[in-house]
DRENTI-633040 format. One record per residue: x, z, y of N, C-alpha, C in turn. Coordinates in steps of 0.1 Angstrom, whole numbers, plus 5000, padded with zeros to 4 digits. Last residue first. Layout:
! residues N
[[X,Z,Y],[X,Z,Y],[X,Z,Y]]
...
***
This chain:
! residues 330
[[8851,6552,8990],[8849,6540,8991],[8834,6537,9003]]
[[8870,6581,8994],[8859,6578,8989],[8854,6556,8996]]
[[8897,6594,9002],[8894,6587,8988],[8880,6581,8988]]
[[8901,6613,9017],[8889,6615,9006],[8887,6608,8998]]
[[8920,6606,9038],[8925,6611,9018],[8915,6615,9011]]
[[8909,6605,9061],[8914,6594,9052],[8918,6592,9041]]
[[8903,6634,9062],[8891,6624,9061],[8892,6609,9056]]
[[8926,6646,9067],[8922,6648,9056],[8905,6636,9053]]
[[8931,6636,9093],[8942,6637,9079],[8934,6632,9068]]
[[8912,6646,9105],[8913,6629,9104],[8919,6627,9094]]
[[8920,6673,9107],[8904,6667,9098],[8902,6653,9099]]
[[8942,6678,9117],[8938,6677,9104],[8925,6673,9096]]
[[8934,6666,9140],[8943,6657,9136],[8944,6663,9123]]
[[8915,6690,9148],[8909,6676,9147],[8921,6667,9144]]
[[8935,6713,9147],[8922,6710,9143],[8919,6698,9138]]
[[8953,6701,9174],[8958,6702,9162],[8944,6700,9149]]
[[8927,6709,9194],[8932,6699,9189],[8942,6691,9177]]
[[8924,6733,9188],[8911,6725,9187],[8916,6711,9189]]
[[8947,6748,9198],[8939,6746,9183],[8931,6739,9178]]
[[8951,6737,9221],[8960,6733,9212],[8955,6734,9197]]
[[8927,6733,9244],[8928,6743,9234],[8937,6735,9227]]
[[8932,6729,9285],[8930,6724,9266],[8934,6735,9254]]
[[8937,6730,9310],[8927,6740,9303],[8922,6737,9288]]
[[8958,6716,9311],[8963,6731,9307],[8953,6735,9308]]
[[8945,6694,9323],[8952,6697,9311],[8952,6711,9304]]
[[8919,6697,9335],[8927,6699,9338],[8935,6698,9319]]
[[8892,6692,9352],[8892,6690,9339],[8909,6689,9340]]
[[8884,6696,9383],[8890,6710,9373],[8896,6703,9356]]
[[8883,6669,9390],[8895,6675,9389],[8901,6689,9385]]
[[8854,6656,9367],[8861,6668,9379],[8873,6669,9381]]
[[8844,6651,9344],[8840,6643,9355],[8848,6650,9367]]
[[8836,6684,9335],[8838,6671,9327],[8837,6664,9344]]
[[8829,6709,9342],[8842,6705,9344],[8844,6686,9342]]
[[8803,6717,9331],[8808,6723,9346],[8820,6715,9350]]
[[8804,6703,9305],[8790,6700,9319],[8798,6708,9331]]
[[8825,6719,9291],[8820,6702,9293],[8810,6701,9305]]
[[8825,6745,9291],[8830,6739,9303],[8829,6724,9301]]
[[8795,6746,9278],[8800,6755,9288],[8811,6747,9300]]
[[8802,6738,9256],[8795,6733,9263],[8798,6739,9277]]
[[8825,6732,9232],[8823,6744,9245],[8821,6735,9256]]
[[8827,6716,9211],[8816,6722,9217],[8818,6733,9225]]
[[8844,6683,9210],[8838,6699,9210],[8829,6705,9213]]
[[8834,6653,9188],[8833,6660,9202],[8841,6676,9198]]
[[8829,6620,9174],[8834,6637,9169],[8840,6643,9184]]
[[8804,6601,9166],[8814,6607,9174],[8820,6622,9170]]
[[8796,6576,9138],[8799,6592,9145],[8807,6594,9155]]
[[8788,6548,9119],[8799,6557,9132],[8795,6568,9129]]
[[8792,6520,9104],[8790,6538,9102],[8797,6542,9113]]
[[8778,6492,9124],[8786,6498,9119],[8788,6517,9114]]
[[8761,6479,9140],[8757,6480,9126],[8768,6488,9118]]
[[8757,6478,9170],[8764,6463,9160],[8765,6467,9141]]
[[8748,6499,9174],[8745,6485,9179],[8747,6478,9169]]
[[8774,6515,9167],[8759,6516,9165],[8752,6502,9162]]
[[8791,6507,9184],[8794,6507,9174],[8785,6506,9159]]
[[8778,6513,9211],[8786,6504,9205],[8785,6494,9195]]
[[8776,6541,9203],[8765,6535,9209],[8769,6521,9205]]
[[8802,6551,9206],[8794,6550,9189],[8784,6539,9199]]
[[8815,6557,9234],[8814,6536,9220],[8808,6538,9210]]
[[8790,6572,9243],[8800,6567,9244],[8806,6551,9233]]
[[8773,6596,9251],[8769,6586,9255],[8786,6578,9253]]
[[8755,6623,9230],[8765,6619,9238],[8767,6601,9242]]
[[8731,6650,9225],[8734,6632,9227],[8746,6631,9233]]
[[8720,6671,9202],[8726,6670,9217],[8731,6654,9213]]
[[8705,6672,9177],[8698,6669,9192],[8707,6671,9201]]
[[8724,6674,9158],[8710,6659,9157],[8703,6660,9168]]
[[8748,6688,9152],[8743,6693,9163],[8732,6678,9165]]
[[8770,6699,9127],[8761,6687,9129],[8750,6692,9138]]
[[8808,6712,9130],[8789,6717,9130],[8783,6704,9132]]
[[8831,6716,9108],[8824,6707,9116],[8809,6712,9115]]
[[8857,6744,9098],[8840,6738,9100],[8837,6724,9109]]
[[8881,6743,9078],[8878,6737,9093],[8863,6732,9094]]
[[8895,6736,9062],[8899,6747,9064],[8890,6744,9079]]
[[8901,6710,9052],[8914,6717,9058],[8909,6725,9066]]
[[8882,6707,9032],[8896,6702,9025],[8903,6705,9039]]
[[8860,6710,9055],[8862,6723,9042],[8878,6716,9036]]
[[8866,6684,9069],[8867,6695,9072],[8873,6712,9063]]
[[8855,6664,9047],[8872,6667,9053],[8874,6680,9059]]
[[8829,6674,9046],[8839,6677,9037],[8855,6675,9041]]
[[8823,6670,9067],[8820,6679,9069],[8828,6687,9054]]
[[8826,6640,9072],[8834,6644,9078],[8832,6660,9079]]
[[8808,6635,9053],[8823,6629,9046],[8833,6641,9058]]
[[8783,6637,9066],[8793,6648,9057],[8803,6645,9052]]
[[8792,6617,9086],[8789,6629,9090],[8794,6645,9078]]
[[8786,6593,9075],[8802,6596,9078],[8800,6610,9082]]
[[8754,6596,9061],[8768,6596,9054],[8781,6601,9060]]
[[8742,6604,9087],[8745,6617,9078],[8759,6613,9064]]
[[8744,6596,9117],[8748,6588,9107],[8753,6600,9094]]
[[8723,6605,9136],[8737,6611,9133],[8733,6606,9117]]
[[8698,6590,9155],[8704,6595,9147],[8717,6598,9144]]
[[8698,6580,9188],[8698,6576,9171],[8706,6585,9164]]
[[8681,6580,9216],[8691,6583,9209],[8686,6577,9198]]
[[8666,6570,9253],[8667,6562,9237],[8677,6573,9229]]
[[8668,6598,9274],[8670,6587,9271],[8671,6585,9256]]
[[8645,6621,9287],[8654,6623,9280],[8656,6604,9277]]
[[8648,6629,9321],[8638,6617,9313],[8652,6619,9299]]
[[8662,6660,9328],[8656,6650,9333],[8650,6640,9324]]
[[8668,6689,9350],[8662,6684,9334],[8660,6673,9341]]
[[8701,6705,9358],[8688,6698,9357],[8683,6693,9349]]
[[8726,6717,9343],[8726,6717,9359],[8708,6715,9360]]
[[8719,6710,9314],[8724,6729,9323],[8722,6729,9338]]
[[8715,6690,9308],[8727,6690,9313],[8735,6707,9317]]
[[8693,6679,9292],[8691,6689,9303],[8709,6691,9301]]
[[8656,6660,9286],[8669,6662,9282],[8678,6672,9294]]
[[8627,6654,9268],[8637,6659,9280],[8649,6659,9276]]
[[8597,6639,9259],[8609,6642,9250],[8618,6644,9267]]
[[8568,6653,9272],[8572,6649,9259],[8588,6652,9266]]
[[8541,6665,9288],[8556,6658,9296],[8562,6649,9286]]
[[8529,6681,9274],[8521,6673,9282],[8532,6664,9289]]
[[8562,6702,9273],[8544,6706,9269],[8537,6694,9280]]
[[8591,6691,9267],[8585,6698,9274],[8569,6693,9270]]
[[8613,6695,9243],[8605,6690,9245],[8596,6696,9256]]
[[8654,6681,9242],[8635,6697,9243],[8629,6689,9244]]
[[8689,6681,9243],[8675,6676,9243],[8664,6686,9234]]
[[8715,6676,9262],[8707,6687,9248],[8690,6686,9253]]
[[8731,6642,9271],[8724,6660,9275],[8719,6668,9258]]
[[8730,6615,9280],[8745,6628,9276],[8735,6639,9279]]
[[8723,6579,9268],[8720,6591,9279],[8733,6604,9273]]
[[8723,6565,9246],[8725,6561,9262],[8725,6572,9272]]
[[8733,6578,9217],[8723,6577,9228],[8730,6571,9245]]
[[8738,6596,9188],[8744,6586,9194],[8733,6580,9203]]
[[8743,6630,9181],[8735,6617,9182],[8743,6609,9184]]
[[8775,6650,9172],[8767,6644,9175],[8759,6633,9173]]
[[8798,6668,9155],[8789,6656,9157],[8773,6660,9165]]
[[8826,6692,9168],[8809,6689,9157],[8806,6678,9165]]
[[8850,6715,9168],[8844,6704,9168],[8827,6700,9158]]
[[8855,6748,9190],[8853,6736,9178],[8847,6722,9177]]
[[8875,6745,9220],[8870,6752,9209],[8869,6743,9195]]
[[8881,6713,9233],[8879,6729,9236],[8870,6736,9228]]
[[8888,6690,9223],[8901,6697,9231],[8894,6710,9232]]
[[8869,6662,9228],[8873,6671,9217],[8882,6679,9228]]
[[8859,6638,9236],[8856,6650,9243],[8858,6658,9236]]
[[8861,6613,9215],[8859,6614,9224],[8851,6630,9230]]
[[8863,6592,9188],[8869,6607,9192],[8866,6609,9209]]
[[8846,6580,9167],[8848,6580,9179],[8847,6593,9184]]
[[8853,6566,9133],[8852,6580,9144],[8857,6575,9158]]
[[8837,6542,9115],[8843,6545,9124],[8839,6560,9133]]
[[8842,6522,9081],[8833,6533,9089],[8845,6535,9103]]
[[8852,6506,9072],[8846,6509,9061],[8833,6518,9072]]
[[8860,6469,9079],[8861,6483,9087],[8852,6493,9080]]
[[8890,6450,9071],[8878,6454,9082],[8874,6465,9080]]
[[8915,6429,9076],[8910,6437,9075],[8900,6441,9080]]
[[8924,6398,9079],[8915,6403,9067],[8915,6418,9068]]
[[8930,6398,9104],[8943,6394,9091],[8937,6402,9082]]
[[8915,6393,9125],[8920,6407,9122],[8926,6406,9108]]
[[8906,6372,9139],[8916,6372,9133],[8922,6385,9134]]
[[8873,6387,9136],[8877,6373,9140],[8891,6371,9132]]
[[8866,6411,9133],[8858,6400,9130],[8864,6389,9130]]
[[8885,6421,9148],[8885,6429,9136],[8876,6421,9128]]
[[8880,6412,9172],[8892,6410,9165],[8890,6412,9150]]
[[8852,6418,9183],[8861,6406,9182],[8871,6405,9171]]
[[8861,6451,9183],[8851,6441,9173],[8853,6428,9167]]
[[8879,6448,9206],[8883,6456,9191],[8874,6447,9181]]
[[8859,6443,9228],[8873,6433,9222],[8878,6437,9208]]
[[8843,6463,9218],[8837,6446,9221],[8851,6443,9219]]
[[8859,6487,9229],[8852,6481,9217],[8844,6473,9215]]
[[8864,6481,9257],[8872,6483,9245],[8867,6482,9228]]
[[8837,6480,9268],[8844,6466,9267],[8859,6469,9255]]
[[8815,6489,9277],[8823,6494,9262],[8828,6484,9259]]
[[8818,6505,9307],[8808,6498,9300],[8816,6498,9283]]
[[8832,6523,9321],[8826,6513,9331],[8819,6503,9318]]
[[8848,6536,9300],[8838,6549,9317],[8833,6535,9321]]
[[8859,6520,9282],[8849,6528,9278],[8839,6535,9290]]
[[8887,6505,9278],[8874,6507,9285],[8862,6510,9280]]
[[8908,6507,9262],[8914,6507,9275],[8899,6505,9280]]
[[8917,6523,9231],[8905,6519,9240],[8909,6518,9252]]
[[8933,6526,9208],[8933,6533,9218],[8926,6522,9226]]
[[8929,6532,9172],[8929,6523,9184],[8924,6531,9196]]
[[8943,6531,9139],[8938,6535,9154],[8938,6524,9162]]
[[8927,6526,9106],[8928,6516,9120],[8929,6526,9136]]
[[8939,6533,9079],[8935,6537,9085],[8935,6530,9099]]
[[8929,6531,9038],[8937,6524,9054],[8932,6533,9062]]
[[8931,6562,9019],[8924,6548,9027],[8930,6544,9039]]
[[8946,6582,9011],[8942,6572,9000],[8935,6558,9011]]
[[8984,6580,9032],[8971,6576,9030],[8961,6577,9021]]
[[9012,6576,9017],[9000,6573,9024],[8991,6575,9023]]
[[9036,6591,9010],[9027,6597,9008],[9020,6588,9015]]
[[9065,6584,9012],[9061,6578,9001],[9044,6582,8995]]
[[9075,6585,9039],[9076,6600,9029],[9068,6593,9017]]
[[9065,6568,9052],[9076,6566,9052],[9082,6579,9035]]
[[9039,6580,9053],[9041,6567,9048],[9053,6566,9044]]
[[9043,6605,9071],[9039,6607,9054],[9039,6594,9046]]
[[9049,6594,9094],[9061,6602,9085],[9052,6607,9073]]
[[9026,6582,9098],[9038,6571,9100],[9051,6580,9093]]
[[9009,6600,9102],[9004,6589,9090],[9014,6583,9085]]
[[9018,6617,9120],[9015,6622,9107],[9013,6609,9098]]
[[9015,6597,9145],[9025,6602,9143],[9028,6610,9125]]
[[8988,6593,9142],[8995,6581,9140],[9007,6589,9136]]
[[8981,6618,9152],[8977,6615,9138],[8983,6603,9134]]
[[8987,6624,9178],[9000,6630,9168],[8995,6625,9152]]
[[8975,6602,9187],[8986,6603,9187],[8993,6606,9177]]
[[8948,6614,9187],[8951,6600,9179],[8963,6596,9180]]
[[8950,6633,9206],[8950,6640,9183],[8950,6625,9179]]
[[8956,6618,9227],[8966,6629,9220],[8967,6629,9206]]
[[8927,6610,9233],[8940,6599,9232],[8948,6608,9221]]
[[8913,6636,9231],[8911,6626,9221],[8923,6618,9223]]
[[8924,6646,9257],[8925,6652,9246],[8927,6640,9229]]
[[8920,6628,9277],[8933,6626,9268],[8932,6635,9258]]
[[8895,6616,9284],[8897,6619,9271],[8914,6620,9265]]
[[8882,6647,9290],[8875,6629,9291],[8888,6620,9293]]
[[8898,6668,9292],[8886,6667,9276],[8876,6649,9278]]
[[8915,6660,9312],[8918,6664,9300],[8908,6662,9285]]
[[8912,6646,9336],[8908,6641,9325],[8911,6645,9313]]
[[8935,6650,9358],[8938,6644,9345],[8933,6644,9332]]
[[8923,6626,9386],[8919,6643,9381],[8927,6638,9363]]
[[8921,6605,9400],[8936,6620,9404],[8930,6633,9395]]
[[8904,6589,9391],[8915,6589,9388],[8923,6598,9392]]
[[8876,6591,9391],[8880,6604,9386],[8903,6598,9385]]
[[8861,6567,9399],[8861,6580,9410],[8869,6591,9405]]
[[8864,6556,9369],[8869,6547,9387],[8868,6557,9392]]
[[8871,6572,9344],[8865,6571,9355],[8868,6568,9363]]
[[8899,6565,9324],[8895,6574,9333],[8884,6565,9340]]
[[8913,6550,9289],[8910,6553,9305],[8896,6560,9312]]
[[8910,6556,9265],[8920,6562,9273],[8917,6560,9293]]
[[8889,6562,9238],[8894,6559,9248],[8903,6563,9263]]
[[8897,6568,9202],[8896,6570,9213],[8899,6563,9228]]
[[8889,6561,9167],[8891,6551,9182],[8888,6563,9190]]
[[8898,6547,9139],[8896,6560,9144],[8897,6555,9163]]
[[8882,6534,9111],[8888,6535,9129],[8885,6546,9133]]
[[8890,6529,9078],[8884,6540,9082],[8891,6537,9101]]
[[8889,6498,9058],[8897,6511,9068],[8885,6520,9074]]
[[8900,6479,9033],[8887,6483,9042],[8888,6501,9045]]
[[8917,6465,9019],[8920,6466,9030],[8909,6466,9035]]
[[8929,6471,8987],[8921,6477,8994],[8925,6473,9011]]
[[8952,6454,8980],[8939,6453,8971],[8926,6460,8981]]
[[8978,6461,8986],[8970,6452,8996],[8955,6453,8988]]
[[8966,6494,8991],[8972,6481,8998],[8978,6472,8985]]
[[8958,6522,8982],[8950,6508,8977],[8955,6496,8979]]
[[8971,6539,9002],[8976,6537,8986],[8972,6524,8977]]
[[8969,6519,9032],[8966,6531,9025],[8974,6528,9010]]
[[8983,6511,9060],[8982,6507,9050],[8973,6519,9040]]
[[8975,6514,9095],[8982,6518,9088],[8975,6517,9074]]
[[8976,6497,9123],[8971,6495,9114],[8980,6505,9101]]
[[8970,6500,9156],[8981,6503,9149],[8971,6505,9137]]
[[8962,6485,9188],[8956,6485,9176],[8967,6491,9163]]
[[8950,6494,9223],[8962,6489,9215],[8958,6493,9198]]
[[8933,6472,9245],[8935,6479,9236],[8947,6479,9228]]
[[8943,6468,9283],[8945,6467,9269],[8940,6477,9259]]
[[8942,6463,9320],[8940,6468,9305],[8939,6463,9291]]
[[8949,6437,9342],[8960,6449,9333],[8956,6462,9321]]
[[8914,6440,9349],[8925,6441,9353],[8940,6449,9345]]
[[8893,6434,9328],[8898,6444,9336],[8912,6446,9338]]
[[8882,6411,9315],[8877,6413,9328],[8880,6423,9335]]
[[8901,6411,9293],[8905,6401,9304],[8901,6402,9318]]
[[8915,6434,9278],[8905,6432,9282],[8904,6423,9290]]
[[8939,6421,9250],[8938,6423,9264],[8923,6422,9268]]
[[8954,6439,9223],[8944,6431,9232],[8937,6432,9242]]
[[8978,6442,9201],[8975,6444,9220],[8964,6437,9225]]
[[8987,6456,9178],[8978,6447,9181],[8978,6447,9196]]
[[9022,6467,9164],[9008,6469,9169],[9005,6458,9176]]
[[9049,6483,9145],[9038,6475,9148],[9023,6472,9157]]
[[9067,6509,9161],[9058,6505,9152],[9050,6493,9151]]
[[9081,6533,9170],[9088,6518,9167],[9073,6514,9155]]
[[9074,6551,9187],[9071,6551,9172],[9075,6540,9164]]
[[9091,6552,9211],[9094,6566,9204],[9086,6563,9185]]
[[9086,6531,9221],[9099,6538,9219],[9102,6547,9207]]
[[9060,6516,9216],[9074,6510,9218],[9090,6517,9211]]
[[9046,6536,9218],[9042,6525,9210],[9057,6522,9208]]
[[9052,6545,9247],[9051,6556,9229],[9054,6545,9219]]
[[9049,6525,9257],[9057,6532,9259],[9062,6534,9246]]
[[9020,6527,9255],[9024,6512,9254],[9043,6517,9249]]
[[9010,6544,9273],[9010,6543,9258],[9020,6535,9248]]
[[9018,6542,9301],[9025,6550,9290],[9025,6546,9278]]
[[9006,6520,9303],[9018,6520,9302],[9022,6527,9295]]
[[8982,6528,9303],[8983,6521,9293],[9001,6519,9296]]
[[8987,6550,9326],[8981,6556,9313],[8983,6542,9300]]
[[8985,6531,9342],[8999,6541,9343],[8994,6547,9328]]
[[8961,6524,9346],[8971,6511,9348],[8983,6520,9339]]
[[8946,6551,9350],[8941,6539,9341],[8955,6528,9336]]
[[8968,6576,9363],[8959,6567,9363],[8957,6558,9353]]
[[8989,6602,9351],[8986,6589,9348],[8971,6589,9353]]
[[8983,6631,9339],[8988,6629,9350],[8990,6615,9355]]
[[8981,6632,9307],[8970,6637,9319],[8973,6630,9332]]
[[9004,6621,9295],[8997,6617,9297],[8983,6619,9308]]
[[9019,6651,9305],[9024,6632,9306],[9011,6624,9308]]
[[9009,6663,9285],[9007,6666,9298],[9011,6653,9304]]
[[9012,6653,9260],[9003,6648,9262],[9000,6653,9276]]
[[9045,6653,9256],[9033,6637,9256],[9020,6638,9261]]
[[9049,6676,9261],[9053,6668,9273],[9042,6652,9274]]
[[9046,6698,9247],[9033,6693,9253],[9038,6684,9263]]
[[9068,6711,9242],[9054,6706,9230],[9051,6704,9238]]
[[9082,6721,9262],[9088,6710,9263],[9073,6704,9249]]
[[9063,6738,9284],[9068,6741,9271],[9068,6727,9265]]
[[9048,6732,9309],[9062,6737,9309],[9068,6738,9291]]
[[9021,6731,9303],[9026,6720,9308],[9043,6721,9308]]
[[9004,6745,9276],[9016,6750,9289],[9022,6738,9289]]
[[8973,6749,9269],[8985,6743,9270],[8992,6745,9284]]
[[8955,6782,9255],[8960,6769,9260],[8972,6759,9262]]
[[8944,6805,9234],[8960,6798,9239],[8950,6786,9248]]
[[8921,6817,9228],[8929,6824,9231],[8939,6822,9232]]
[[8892,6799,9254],[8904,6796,9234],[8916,6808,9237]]
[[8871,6826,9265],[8880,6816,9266],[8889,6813,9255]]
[[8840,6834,9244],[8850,6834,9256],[8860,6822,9253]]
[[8809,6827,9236],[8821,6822,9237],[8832,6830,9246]]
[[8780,6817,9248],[8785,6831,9247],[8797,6837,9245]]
[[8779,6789,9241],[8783,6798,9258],[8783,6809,9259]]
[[8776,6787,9218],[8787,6784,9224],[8787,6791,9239]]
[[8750,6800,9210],[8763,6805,9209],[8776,6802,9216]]
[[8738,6779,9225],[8734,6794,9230],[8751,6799,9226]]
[[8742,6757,9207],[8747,6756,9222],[8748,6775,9229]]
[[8733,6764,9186],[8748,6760,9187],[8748,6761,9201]]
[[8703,6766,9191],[8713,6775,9187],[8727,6775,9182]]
[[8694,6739,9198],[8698,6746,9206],[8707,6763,9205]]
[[8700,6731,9176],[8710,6725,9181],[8710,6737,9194]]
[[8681,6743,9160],[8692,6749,9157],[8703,6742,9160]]
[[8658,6736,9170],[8662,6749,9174],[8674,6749,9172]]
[[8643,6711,9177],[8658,6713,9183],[8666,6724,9180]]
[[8622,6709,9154],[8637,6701,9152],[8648,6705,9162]]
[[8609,6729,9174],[8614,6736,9161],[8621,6721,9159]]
[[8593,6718,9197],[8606,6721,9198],[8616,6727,9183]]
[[8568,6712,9186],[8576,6702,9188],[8590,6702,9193]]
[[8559,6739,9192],[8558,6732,9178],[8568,6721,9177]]
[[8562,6754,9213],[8571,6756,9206],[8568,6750,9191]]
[[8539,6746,9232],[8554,6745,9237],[8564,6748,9225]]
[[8518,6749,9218],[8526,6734,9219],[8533,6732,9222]]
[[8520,6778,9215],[8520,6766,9199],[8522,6753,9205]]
[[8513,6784,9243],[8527,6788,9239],[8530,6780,9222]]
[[8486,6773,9247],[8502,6767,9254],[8514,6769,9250]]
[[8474,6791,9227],[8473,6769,9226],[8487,6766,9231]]
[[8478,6811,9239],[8478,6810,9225],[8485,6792,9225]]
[[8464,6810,9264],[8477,6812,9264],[8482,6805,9249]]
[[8437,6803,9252],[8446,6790,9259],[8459,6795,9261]]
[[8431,6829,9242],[8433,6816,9236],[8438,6806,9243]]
[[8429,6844,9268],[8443,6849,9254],[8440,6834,9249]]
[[8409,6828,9279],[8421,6835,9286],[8431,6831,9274]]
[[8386,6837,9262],[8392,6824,9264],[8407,6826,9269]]
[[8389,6868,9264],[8393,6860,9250],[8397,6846,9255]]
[[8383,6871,9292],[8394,6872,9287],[8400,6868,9274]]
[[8360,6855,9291],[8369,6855,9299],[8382,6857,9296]]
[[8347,6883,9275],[8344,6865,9269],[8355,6856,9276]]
[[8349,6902,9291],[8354,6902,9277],[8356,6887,9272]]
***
């Protein structure tokens, strides 16, 4: 009897330490649960249906071929002004910089960056990197594209807005180090109120994330401490920081102004220019999807395919940039 009460009490003990220090994750890990219970977005993209030429186009490009393209766009089809700055230690890459004025101009010239990056993983160049990251390149597309006919349409903006398409990000965060540079240096007096880094958007919904050196949904294991877990394996969870709660609910209010949840997920980490961006003192956030599901089985792969992109989830996220630069808020 005595045996067995100890017994029940040390089960007692193990199962209160396994689950005291995991209650901050629960309700990250209860975004993820749901998400993989999920089925498939009920459209994707048809590489054949002449709407999707820009951004299947895009998929199918290497690093070199992918800044061309852009460059292209830039050129032809948006006739537009823009910044070009050359990463020097990488061969023929570039940031490209389009500044767009808000209703405050000139008086107001502190912008909201919206930054995705466009080039691919050195090992992943024949795969077209749909959700790493032409998805993101894309909604920074068609959102330049929206800024530049509601400008013209006598509608800008309430706040500047700074895209920038990142030519390195998979080999260290040299696109945003040159971007910094500039925007500090001779960025013609503009600077920078806050910054979204769009990166791994395109499947289902969108939500924020940490900001961390490391990429997993993070637990705590009992006598071990802080983990982190991919789905495939667990491993050393890495440094994170917090989710920047001001740009967070700004971006949780643009959301509601078009109709469009953003979830705040403070324990899954992602590893990209917020880190960056972070660093150097600036309001970030990343803005991701969450169908975890096929991010960890696909990401980094030649499954990551165009035509496995959600059009809603992308349109989506070009209304909640819309609407996140017309909050008006200082």
């Amino acid at each position: 009897m005595i045996v067995r009460n100890i017994v029940l009490v040390v089960i007692i003990v193990a199962v209160v330490v396994s689950i005291m220090p995991n209650i901050p994750y629960v309700f990250s890990w209860a975004g993820v649960t749901s998400s993989m219970m999920r089925g498939e977005p009920k459209q994707t993209v048809d590489c054949a249906d002449s709407q999707y030429q820009l951004l299947c186009g895009l998929g199918t490009k290497n690093n070199v071929e992918r800044k061309a393209y852009i460059q292209l766009w830039l050129d032809e089809d948006m006739n537009l002004e823009y910044q070009e700055l050359p990463i020097l230690w990488r061969k023929g890459m570039s940031d490209f910089v389009l500044t767009f004025p808000g209703k405050g101009y000139p008086d107001d010239k502190n912008c909201t960056v919206l930054s995705a990056h466009y080039d691919k993983a050195p090992h992943n160049q024949e795969s077209e990197a749909g959700l790493d990251n032409t998805a993101g390149v894309y909604s920074l597309m068609l959102l330049a594209e929206k800024i530049k006919q509601e400008s013209q349409a006598g509608n800008p903006p309430e706040s500047c807005a700074i895209i920038v398409f990142s030519g390195e990000e998979e080999t260290g965060w040299g696109g945003a180090y040159v971007f910094d540079k500039w925007i500090t240096g001779e960025g013609i007096g503009w600077s920078v109120k806050d910054v979204l880094v769009v990166d791994s958007i395109g499947r289902q919904g969108l939500y924020v994330g940490a900001t961390g050196n490391g990429t997993g949904i993070y637990f705590h294991m009992p006598f071990v401490g802080r983990r982190a877990t991919n789905l495939h394996s667990v491993y050393e969870g890495a440094d994170y920081w917090p989710i920047n709660m001001n740009v967070a609910d700004k971006l949780k209010m643009a959301g509601k102004n078009a109709g469009i949840k953003i979830k705040v997920y403070p324990d899954i980490v992602g590893w990209s220019e917020d880190e960056y961006y972070y660093k150097k003192g600036y309001d970030v956030v990343r803005v991701y999807g969450d169908d975890f599901k096929y991010y960890f089985n696909y990401i980094d792969t030649l499954d990551d395919k165009t035509e496995n992109l959600d059009p809603k989830s992308i349109n989506d996220a070009v209304s909640v940039f819309w609407e996140y630069i017309n909050l008006g808020i200082k």
